[in-house]
C-alpha positions as CSV (number, residue, x, y, z in Angstrom):
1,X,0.0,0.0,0.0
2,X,1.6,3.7,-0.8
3,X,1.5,6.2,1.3
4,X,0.4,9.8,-0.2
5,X,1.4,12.4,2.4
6,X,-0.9,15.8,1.8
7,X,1.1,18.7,3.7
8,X,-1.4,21.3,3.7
9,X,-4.8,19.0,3.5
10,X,-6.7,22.9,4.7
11,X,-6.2,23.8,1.1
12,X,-9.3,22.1,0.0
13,X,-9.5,22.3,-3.7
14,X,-6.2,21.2,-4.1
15,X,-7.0,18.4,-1.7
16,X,-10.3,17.2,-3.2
17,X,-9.2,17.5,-7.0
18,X,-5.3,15.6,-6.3
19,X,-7.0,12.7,-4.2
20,X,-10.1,12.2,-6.8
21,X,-6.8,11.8,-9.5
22,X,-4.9,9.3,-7.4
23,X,-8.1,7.5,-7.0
24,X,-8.2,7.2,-10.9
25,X,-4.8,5.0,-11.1
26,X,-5.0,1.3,-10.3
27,X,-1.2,1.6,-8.7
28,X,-3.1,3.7,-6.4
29,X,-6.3,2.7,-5.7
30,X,-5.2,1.0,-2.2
31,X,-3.2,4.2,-0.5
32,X,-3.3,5.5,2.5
33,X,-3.9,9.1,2.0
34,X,-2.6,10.5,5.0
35,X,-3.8,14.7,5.7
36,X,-2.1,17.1,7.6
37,X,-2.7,20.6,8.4
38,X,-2.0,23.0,11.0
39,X,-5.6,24.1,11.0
40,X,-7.8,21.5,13.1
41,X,-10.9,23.1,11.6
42,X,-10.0,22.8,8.1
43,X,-8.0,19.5,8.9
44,X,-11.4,17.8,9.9
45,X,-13.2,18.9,6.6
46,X,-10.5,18.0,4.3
47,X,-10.6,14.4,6.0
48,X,-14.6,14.3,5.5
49,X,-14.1,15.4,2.1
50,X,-11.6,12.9,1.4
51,X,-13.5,10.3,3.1
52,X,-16.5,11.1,0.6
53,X,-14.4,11.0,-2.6
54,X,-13.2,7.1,-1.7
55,X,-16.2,5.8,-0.4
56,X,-18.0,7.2,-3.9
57,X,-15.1,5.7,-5.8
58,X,-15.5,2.3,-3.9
59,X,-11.5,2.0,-4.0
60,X,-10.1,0.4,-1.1
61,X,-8.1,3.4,-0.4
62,X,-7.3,4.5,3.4
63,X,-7.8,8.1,5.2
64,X,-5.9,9.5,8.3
65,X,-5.7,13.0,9.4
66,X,-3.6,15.0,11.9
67,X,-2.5,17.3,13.0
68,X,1.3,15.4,13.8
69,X,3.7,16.6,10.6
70,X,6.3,13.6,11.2
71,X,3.2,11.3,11.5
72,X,2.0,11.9,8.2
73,X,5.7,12.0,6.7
74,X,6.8,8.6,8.3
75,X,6.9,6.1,6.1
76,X,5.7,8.0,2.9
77,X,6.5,7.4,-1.0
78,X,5.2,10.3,-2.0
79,X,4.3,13.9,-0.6
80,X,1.8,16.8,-1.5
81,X,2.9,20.5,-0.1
82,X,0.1,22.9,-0.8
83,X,0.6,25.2,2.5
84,X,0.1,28.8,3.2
85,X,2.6,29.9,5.9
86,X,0.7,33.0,7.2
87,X,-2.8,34.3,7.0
88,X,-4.7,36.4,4.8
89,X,-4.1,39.4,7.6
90,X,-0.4,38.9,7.4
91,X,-0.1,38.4,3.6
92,X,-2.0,41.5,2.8
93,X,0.6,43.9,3.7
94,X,2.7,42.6,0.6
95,X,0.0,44.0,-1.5
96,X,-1.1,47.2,0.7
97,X,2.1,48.5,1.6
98,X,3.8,48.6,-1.7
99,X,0.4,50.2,-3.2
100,X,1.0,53.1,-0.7
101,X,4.6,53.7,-2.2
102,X,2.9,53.5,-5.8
103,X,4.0,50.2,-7.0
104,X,0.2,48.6,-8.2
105,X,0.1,44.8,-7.6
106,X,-1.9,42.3,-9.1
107,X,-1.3,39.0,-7.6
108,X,1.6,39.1,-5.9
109,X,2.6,35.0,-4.8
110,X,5.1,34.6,-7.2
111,X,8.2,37.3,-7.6
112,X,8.3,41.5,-6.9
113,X,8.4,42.3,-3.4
114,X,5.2,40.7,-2.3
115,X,7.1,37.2,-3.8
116,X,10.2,38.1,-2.3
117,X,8.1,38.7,1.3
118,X,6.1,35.3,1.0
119,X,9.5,33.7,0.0
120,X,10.7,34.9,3.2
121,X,8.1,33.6,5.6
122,X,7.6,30.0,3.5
123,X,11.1,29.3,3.1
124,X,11.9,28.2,6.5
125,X,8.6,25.9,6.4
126,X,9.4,24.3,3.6
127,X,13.4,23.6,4.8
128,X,11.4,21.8,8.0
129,X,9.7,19.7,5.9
130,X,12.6,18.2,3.7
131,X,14.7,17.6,6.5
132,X,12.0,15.8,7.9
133,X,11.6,13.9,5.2
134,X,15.2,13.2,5.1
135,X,14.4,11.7,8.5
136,X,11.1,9.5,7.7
137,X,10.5,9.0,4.2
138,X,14.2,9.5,2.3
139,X,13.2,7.8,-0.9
140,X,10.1,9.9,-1.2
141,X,9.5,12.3,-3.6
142,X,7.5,15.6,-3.0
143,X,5.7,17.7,-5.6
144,X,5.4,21.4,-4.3
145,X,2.1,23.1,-5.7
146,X,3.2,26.5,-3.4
147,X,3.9,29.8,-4.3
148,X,6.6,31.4,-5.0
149,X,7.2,28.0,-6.9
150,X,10.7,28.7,-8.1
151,X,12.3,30.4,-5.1
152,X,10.8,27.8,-2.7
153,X,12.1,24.8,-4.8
154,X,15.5,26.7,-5.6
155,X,16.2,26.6,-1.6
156,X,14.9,23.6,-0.6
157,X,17.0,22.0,-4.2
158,X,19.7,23.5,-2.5
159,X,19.5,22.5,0.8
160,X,18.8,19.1,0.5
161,X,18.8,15.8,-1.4
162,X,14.9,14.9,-1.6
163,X,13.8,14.2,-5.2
164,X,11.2,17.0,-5.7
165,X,9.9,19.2,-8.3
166,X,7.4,21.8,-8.2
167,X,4.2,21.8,-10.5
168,X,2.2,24.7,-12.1
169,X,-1.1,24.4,-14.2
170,X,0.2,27.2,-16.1
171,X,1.7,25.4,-18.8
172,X,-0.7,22.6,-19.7
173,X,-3.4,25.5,-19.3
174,X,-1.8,27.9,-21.7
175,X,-1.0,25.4,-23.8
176,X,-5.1,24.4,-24.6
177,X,-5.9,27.8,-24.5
178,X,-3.4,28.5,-27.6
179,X,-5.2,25.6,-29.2
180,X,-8.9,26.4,-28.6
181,X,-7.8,30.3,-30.1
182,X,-6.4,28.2,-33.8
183,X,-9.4,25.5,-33.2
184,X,-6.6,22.4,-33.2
185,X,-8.0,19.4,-30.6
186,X,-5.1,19.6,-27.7
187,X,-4.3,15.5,-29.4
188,X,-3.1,17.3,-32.0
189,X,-0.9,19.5,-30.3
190,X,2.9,19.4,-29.3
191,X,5.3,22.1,-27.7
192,X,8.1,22.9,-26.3
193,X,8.1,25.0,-22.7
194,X,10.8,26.1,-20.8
195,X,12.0,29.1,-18.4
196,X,11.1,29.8,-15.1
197,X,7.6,29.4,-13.5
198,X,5.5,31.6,-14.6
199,X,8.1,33.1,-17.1
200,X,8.2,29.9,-19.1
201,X,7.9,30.1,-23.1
202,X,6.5,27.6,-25.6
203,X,9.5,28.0,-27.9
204,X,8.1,25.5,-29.7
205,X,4.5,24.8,-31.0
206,X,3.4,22.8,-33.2
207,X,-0.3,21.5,-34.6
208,X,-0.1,18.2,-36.2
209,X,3.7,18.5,-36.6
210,X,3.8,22.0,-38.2
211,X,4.5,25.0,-36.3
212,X,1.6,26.8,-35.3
213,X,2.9,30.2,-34.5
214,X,1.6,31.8,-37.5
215,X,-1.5,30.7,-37.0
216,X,-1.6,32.0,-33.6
217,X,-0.3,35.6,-34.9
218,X,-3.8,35.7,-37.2
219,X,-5.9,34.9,-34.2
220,X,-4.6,37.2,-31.7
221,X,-4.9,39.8,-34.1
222,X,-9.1,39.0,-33.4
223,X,-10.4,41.8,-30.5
224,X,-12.0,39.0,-28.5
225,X,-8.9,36.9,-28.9
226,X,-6.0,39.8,-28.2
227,X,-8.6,41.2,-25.1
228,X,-9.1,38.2,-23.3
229,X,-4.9,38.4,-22.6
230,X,-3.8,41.8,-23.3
231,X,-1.0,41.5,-21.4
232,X,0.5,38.2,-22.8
233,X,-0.4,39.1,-26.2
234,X,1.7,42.5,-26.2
235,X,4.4,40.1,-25.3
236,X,3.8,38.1,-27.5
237,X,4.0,40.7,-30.4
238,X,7.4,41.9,-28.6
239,X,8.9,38.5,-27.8
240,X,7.3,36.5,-30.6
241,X,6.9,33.6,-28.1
242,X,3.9,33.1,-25.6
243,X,4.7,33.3,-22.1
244,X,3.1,31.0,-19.5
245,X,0.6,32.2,-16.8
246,X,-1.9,34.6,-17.0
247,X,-2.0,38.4,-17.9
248,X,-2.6,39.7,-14.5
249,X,0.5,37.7,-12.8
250,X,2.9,38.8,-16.2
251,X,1.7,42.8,-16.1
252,X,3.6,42.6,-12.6
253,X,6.7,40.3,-14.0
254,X,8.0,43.8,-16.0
255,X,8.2,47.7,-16.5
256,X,5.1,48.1,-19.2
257,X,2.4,47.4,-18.0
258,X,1.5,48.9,-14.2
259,X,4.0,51.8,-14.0
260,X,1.1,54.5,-14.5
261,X,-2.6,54.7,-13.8
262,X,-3.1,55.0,-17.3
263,X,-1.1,51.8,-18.7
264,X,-3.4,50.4,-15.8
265,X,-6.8,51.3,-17.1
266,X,-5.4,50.4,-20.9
267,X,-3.9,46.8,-20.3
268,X,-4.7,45.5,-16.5
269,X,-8.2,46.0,-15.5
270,X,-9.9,43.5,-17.5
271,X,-8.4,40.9,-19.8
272,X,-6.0,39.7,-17.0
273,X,-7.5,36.7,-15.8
274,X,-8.2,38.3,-12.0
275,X,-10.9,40.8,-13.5
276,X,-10.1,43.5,-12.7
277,X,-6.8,43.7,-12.4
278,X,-6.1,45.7,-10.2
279,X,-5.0,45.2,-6.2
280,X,-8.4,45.7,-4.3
281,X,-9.8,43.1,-6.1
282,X,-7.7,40.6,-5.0
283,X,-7.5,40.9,-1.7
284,X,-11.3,41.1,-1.4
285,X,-11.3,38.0,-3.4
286,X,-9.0,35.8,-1.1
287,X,-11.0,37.6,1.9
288,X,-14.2,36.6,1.0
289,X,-12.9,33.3,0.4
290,X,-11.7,33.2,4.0
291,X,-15.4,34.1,4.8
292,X,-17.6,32.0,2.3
293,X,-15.4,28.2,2.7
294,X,-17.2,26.4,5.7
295,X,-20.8,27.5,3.7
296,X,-19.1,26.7,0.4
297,X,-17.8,23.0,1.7
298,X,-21.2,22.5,3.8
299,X,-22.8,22.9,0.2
300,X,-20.3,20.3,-1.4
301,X,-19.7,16.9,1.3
302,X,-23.9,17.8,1.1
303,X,-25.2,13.6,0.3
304,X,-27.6,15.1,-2.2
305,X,-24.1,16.8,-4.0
306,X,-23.4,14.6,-6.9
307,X,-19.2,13.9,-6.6
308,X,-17.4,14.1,-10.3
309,X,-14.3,11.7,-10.4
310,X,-13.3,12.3,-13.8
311,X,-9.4,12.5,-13.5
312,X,-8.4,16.2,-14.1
313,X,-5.1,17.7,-15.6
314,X,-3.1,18.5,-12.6
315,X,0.1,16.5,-12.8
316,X,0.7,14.9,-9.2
317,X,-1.1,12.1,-9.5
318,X,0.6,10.7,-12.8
319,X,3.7,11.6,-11.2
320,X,3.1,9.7,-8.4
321,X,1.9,7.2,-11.1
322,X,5.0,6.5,-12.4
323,X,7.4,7.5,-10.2
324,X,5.7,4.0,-8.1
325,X,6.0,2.0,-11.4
326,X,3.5,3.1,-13.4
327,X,3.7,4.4,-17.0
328,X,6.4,6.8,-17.3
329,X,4.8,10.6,-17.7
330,X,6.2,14.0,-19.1
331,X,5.6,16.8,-17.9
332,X,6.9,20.7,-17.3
333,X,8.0,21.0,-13.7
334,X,10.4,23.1,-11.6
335,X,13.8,21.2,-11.3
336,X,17.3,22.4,-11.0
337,X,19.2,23.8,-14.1
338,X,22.1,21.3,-14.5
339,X,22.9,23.0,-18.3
340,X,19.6,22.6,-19.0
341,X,18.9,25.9,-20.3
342,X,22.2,26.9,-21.4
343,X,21.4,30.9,-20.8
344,X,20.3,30.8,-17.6
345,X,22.7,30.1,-14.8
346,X,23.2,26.7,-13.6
347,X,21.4,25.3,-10.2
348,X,19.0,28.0,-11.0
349,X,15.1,26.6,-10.5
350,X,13.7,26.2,-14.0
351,X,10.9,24.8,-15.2
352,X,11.8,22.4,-18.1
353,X,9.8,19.0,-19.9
354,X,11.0,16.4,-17.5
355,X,9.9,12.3,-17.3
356,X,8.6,10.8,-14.0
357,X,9.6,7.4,-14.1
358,X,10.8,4.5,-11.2
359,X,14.0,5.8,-11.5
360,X,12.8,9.6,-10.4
361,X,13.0,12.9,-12.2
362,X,14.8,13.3,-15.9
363,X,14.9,16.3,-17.1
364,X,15.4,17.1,-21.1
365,X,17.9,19.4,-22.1
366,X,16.4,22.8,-23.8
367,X,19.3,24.6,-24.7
368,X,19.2,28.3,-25.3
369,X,16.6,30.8,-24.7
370,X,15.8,33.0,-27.7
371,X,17.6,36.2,-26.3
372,X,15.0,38.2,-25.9
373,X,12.8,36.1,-23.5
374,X,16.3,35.2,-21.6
375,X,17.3,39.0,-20.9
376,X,13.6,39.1,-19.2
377,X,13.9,36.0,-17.6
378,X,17.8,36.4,-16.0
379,X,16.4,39.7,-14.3
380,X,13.6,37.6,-12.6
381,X,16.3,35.0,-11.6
382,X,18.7,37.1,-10.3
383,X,16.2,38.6,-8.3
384,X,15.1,35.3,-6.8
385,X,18.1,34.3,-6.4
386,X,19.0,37.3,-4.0
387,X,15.7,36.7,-2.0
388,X,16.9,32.8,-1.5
389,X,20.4,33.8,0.0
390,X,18.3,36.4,2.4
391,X,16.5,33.9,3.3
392,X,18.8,31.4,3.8
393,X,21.2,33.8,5.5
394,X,19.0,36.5,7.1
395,X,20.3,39.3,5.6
396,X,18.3,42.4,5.1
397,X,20.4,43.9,2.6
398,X,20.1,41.2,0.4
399,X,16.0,41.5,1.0
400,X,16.7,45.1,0.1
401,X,18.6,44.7,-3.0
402,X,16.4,41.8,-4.6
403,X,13.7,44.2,-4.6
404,X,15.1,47.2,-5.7
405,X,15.8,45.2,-8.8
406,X,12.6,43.8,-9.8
407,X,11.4,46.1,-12.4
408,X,8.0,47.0,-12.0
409,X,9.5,48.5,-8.2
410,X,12.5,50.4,-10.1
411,X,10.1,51.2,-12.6
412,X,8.0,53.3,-10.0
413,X,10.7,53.6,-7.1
414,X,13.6,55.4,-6.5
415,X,16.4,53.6,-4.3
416,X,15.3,55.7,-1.2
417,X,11.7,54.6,-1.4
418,X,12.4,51.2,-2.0
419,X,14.6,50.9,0.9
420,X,12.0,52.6,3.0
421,X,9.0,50.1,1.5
422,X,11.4,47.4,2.2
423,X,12.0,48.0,6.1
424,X,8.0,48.8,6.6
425,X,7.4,44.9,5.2
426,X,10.3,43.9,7.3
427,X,8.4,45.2,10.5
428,X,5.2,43.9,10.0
429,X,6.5,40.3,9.1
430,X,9.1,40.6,11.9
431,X,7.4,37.7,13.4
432,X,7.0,35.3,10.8
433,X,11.1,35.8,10.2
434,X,12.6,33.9,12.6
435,X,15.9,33.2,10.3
436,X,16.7,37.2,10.9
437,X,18.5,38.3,14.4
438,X,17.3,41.5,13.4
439,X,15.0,42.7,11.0
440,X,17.0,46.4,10.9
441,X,18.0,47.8,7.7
């Protein structure tokens, strides 16, 4: 029987959708699916939830919960990390204060200084649970579905010897919506992605083995097509490549898009994919979340709620799949950069095809980045890869210079504001820093 280890069961839709996937694999069917959380309240619904999915699938499949991190590490072949490590009223201030100091955020999870400030905090969390698995479960391998994907995995790639990647939908989700805009059937389609998360590029793309790019120049040149992404598609006319992820996360990812009010209202505030795209929305989004979830799951683990167990397209399961014995399965995900990309710097997290077999992670070799999506992506990298030494060595200065190059913030910011923006997010996340002796700058 394998053991699935979810770290971080309280984020529910993650939780629901992963286990109804394992569920689907015969390998599987007879896990234990073991839930842990920090959160007793969303601990105790993840495990009803759970409990639902297998006794509507009929597998013979095994649910624990608690609340004991080591217990649901020990023995484990394979672990889920989808954790949040602080609260809505802590992470908010990586949106609110840099709006004060003009620099507009959309997202904020993945780089800029509300990345760099979630790196911070999750950073030492995830370094716990490595080690620990180094302890319990050495052979193990863990798939990281949290934010900021690439700094988080670039530490704990560092810092230990765990087999682990980190997975995005971004890819596989960009990738269909490039085929529904040129009406090709996704089993038609192959690509090419690679670059960071988040910053990854199809440099290849191909319908029925011809390349498809021209195709997708006509359709973006459609207003429903070019508006639905008016971000992405303005980099695509500049780049001539499509990036991964959504409008809303890339407008923060650069200088041309949120610098003025005015760029704002003409790229950001609707065709983003967070309509609208602008900070407010956000955090009222994730706030009303917080408020809505226990009506919300009351609603779904409902008997008279009909459960769907179609397998989705989230890669952990067939991971898992394979990596157990199962049919080897390729996929993009975050891995180290051992010449992988050959303009990018090595050890660098980068998000590349790799196969998931018995014998672990392989990643395929890419070569170079066109130059003009490398020069983007190397300023996003060298950035991340100042916020990893601060937090791996506590030093502020590092925190300080990390975000003084991110170029939205020097875009806005002069060196003087950003170091005062920089010591106000120090404060209030003083107490979720506990790698700093001092949090003085």
């Amino acid at each position: 029987m394998p053991k699935i280890a979810f770290i971080g069961a309280g984020s529910l839709g993650f939780t629901r959708g992963l286990v109804r996937d394992v569920l689907t694999f015969p390998l599987l069917q007879n896990a234990t699916i073991s839930l842990m959380d920090v959160d007793k309240e969303r601990l105790d619904f993840a495990y009803r939830a759970v409990t639902r999915i297998v006794e509507a699938s009929g597998m013979p499949a095994k649910v624990e919960a608690t609340l004991d991190r080591e217990e649901a590490l020990r023995g484990a072949d394979a672990v889920l990390c989808t954790i949040l490590a602080a609260p809505v009223s802590v992470w908010r201030h990586d949106i609110e204060i840099p709006k004060k100091y003009g620099v507009d955020i959309n997202v904020g999870d993945t780089r800029g200084p509300a990345g760099v400030f979630r790196a911070l905090r999750t950073i030492p969390v995830m370094l716990g649970i490595v080690k620990d698995m180094e302890r319990l479960c050495p052979k193990a391998i863990l798939l990281n579905y949290t934010n900021p994907m690439a700094m988080l995995c670039r530490a704990m790639q560092r810092e230990s010897f765990i087999t682990l990647s980190g997975l995005c939908h971004s890819v596989q989700g960009t990738a269909e919506m490039l085929a529904g805009w040129i009406d090709a059937p996704m089993s038609e389609i192959t690509y090419t992605c690679a670059g960071i998360n988040h910053q990854a590029f199809f440099v290849d793309y191909r319908w029925k083995g011809e390349d498809a790019y021209p195709l997708l120049r006509q359709a973006i040149e459609k207003p429903e097509i070019y508006n639905h992404e008016k971000v992405r598609n303005e980099l695509f006319k500049f780049t001539g490549y499509y990036v991964t992820e959504s409008s809303g996360h890339n407008s923060e990812y650069n200088w041309w898009f949120r610098k003025r009010q005015d760029l704002i209202d003409k790229y950001c505030i609707d065709g983003t994919g967070w309509n609208p795209g602008e900070y407010a929305y956000i955090l009222k989004t994730y706030m009303d979340r917080e408020d809505s979830w226990r009506d919300q799951f009351q609603t779904w683990i409902d008997p008279s709620h009909e459960i769907d167990l179609t397998r989705g397209h989230e890669y952990a399961a067939y991971i898992i799949n394979a990596y157990l014995g199962g049919e080897a399965y390729r996929f993009n995900g975050n891995v180290p950069n051992k010449g992988l990309i050959t303009n990018l710097p090595n050890d660098v997290c980068v998000e590349v095809p790799v196969y998931a077999d018995r014998n672990g992670l392989n990643s395929i070799h890419v070569g170079a980045l066109p130059p003009q999506c490398a020069a983007l992506v190397n300023i996003s990298v060298a950035c991340e890869e100042m916020a990893v030494e601060a937090a791996l060595t506590g030093d502020t200065t590092l925190v300080y210079q990390s975000v003084a190059y991110d170029p939205l913030t020097a875009a806005v910011l002069s060196l003087a504001e950003i170091k005062d923006m920089v010591r106000e997010m120090l404060a209030v996340n003083e107490a979720f820093l506990p790698q700093f002796k001092s949090v003085a700058l």
